[in-house]
N, C-alpha and C positions, 0 to 999 in steps of 0.2 A: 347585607347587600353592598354596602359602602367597603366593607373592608373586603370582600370577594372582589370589587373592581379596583383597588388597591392592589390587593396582590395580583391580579390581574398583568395590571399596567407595569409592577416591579416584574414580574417575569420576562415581558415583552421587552423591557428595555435591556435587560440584564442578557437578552438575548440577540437583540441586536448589538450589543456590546461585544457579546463572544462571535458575531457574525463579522464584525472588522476587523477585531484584532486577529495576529496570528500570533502562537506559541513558538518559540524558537530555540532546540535545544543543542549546544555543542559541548563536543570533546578533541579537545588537541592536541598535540605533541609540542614540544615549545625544544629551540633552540637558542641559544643566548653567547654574546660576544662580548665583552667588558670593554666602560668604554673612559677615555679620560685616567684621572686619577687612580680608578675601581683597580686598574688593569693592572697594577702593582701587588693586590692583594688574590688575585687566583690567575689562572691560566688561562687561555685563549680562548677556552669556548665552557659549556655547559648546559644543561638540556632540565625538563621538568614538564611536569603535564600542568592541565587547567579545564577548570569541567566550565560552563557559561550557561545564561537563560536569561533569553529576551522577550520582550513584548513588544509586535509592531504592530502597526495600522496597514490596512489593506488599502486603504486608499492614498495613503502617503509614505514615503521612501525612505522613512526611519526607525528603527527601532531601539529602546532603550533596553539597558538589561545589567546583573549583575556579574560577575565571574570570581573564580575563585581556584590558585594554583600554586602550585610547588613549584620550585628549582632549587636542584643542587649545584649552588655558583662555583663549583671547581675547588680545586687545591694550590696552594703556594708553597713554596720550600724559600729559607731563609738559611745561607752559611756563613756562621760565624767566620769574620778574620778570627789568623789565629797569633793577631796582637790586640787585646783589647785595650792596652792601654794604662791611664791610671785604673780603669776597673779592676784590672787582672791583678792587682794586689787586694786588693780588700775584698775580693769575690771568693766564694768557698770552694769553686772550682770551675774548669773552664767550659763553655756553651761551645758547641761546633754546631749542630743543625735546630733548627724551628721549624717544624711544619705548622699550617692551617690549613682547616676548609670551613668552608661559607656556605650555607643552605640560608632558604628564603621560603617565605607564607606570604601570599599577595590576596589580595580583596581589596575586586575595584567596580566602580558602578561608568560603565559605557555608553554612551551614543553612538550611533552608527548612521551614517548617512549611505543608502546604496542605491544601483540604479537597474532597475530588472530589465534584463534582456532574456532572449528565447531561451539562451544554453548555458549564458552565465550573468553574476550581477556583481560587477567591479564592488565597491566598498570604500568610504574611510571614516577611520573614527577618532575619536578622543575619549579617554578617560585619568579618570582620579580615585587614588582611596587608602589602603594603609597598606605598608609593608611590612612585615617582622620578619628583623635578620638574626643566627644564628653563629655566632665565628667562634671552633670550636682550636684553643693550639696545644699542640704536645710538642716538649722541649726535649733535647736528648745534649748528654753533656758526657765529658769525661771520669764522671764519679758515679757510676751506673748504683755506686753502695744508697747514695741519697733520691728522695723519692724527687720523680720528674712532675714537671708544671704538665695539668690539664687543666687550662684553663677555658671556659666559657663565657663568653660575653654576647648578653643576650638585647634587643633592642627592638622600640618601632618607630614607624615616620610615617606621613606623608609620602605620599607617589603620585607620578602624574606621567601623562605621553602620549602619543598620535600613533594612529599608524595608518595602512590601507593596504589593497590585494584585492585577490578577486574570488567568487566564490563558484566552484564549477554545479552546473547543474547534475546531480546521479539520476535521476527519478524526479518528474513533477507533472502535476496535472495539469491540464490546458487551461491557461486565462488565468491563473490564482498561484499564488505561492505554497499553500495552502497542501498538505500532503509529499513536501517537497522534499530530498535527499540530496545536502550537497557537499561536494566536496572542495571546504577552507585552505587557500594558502594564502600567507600573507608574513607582515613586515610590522613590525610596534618598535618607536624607540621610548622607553622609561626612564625616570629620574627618580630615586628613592633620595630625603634627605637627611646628613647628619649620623651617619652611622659610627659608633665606635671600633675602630680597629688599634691592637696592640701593636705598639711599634717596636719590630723587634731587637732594632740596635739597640735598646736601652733595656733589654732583659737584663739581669744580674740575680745571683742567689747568695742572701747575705747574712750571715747570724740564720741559717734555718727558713728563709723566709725569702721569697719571689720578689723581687723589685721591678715594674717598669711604668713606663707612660704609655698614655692612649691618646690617637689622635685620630678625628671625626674627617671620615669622608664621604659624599654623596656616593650611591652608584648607580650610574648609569650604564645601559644595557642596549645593544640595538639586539634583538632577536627576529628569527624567522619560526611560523608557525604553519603548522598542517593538521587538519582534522577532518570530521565530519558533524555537519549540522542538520536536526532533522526541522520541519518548521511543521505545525502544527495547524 
């Protein structure tokens, strides 16, 4: 009898638990602009998806949640002068182009502060969590006979950033969020830190062997996003 009204009572609570909360599931389209320093190492824009899942309270105007997404942060070309200097004697032969590109893994855990209205519910949030960056470069030189530089440098950090937008109503029940379709656009700016990027003035190929330096830069991203979110 004692453990019948045990499970009892864990049912009932376990129920009014799934009766506050709401389920909140999205998928986006991510646009991205490099920003600062970053904007050296790709080109002006960049795009990537991110799936998310939140848990809010029905009675209060917040939801937390995780996310999880891709970007491919664009391409950079690098052309050699074609004096390079003291290098250009002791080098095996001469560099004219570097290309790179940059892809990105984010997971991040969210708050979300929003305010429901009849048709839509503005938004803004903060979050934090890891980044792995990817900087993939292929070297192309004057002696096609010797094998070219791919090199990969692989990395993660710390991320962090705000953003806000508003969230359009598609579909939603009366009085509750609850069953709702909406459609996300919105603005996040991000700060990853400490990433290694190859510096390409100082490539050289020397005795058989790749020479150069690396030096660490944050990147920073203002992005615009568009989705749909369904809430549960």
């Amino acid at each position: 009898m004692r453990r019948l009204s045990f499970l009892l009572i864990v049912s009932m609570s376990l129920g009014s638990l799934q009766a506050q909360n709401t389920l909140e599931w999205g998928l986006n389209a991510l646009a991205g602009f490099p920003q600062g320093d970053f904007k050296s190492e790709t080109d002006d824009s960049s795009f990537g998806f991110e799936a998310s899942l939140g848990i809010g309270s029905k009675y209060l105007p917040v939801t937390f949640g995780v996310s999880a997404g891709y970007y491919n942060l664009g391409e950079a070309t690098y052309v050699a002068p074609t004096d390079t200097g003291d290098q250009t004697n002791k080098a095996d032969h001469q560099i004219t182009q570097i290309d790179s590109s940059v892809e990105s893994a984010q997971f991040q855990l969210f708050f979300k502060i929003h305010k429901d209205y009849k048709y839509m519910e503005p938004y803004f949030e903060v979050m934090a969590g890891y980044q792995h960056v990817s900087v993939e470069t292929l070297v192309e030189s004057t002696n096609f006979a010797q094998e070219r530089l791919r090199e990969k440098l692989d990395g993660g950090s710390a991320s962090a950033g705000l953003g806000g937008g508003v969230a359009y109503y598609l579909h939603r029940q009366p009085e509750t969020r609850k069953g709702s379709i909406q459609l996300v656009l919105g603005a996040r700016y991000t700060v990853g830190l400490e990433y290694d990027f190859l510096k390409p003035e100082t490539l050289v190929h020397i005795d058989d062997d790749w020479q150069y330096s690396i030096e660490q830069k944050n990147i920073a991203l203002f992005h615009v996003r568009a989705g749909l979110h369904f809430i549960f």
